[in-house]
N, C-alpha and C positions, 0 to 999 in steps of 0.2 A: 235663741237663734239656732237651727238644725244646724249639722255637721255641715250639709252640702251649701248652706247658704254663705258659712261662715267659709268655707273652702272657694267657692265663689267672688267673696272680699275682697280674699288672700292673692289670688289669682289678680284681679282686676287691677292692685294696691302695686303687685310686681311689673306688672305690665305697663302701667302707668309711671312707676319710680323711673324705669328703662328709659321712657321717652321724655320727661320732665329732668329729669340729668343726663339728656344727651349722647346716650350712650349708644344711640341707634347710630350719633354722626361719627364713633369709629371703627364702626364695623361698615366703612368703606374703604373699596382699590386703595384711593388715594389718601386715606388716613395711615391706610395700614404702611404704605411705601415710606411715606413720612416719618413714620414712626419704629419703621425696622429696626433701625441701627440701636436704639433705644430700649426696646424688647429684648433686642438679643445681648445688649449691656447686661441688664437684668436676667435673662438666661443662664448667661457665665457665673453671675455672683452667686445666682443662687438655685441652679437644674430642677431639684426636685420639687421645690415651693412654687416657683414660675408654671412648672407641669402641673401639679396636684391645683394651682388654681388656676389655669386655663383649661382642664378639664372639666372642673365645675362650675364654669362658667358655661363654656358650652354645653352640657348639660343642660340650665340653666335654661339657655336662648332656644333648645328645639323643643325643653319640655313646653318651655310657655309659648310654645310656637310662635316664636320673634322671627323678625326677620335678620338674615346676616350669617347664618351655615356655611353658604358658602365661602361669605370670603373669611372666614371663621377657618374654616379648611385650607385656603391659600396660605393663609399664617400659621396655621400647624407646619406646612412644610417649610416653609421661610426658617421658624426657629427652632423645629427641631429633627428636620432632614427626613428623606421620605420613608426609612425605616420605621423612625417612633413618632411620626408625626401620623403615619394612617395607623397603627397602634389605638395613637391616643385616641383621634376622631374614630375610629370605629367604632370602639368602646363607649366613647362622649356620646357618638349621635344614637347610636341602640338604645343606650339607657333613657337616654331624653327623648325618643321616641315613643320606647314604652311607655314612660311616667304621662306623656300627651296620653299616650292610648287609657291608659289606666284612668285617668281624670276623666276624660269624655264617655266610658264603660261606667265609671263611678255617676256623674253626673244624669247620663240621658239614657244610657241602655234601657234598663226598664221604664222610663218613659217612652221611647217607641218600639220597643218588643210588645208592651202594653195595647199600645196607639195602633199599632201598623201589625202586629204581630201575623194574622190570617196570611196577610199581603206576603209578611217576607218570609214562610214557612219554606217556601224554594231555596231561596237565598239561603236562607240559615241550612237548610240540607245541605246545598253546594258547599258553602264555609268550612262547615264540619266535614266533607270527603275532603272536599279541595283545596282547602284554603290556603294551604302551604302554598301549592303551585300559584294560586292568582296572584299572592302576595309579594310570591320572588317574582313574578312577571311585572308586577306594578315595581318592585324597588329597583329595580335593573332599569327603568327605559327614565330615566332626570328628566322627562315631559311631565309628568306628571310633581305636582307638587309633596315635598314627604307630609307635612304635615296636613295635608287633607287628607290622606290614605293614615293618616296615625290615626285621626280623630272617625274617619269613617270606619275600621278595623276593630274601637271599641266599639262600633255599634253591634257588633255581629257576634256569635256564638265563639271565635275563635279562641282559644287557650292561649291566657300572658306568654308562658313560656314558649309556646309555638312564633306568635306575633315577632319575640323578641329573636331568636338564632334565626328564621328567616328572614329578619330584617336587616339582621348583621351580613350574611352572608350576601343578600342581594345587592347591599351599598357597599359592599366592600371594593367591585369597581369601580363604579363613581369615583368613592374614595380617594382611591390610586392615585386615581385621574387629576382630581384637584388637588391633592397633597403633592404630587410629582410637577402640578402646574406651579405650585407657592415655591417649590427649590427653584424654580425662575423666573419670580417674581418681577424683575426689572424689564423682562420680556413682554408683559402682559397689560396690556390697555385697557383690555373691558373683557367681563366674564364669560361673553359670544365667542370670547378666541380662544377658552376651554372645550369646549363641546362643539365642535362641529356637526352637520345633518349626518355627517357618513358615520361618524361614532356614535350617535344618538339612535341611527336606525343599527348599527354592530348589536349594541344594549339590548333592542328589540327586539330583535331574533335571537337572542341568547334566553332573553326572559321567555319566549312564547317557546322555546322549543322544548322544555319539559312537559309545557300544556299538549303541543303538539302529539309530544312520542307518546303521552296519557292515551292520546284521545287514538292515535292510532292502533295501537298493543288493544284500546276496546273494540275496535273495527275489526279486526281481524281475529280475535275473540271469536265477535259476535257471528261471522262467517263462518269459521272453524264449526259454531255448534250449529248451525244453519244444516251445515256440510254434513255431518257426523245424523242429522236427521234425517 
């Protein structure tokens, strides 16, 4: 059996356990509310073992791109306040981003660099100048799904290490956002009353306006030497 087939299993085997013990049904609002006071029992007994393994769980849930981050996020700040709760989740969702990224680069890249290569010779240009920028403009704007942009970012030429600190950086927002939402847990009915359209379109223009100032500083470049001719 090839490494990737066998890594394929693996993946499939975890995905599966997830949903065959149920564990999708607590990673909801209403599990998690239920179960606060209970968590945070457990919190007090024991900080750093409660931490170190809800960290690696959420790990865990973005590498294998499960569903449940977000309210994964709400309960970071629920039990451990909004300082070391976007701490933890920053760190959690970066690395379990990468590792999605890394699986999907390991698995299919060279099958469709192979496949499509001619076609995305553009693309892969763009990546390699730009890619930082498209990437904090995609992780900034919570429309778009993380884990489609994790699994489509291995497709592309961009550097793990790049992927990863602009990825921390762009959800570090977000982050805040629902980690500052879980310290008010008892407030909170449904995940639409985190993200408003006016905060969602804030995101949008904070993400686009690096691509922006890029694109401007090369227009007036490209006039300057226009000018100077």
């Amino acid at each position: 059996m090839s490494k990737k087939i066998l890594l394929v299993v693996v993946l499939v085997a975890l995905s599966a356990a997830f949903f065959i013990f149920d564990l999708n049904e607590w990673l909801t609002l209403e599990r998690l509310k239920e179960g606060q006071a209970q968590f945070a029992a457990w919190r007090a007994q024991s900080p750093l073992l409660v931490g170190l393994l809800f960290t690696l769980f959420y790990i865990a849930v973005t590498g294998l791109s499960l569903p449940g981050a977000a309210i994964m996020s709400l309960a970071a700040g629920a039990l451990f306040g909004l300082l070391w709760g976007t701490v933890i989740v920053s760190f959690a969702s970066s690395i379990g981003a990468t590792l999605a990224f890394l699986v999907a680069r390991y698995l299919l890249h060279d099958w469709v660099q192979a496949r499509f290569g001619e076609r995305l010779q553009a693309i892969n240009r763009g990546v390699e100048q730009e890619g930082a920028f498209y990437l904090f403009a995609l992780r900034l704007v919570p429309v778009f799904p993380f884990f489609i942009i994790n699994i489509l970012m291995g497709l592309t030429r961009i550097r793990t290490w790049t992927f990863y600190w602009v990825s921390q950086i762009g959800m570090l927002p977000a982050t805040v956002v629902y980690v500052n939402a879980g310290t008010q847990l008892a407030h909170i009915e449904s995940l639409g009353d985190i993200l408003s359209p006016q905060l969602i379109f804030s995101f949008a223009l904070l993400g686009a306006f690096p691509l922006l100032a890029k694109w401007a500083l090369r227009a007036i470049k490209r006039l300057k030497t226009k000018g100077e001719h």
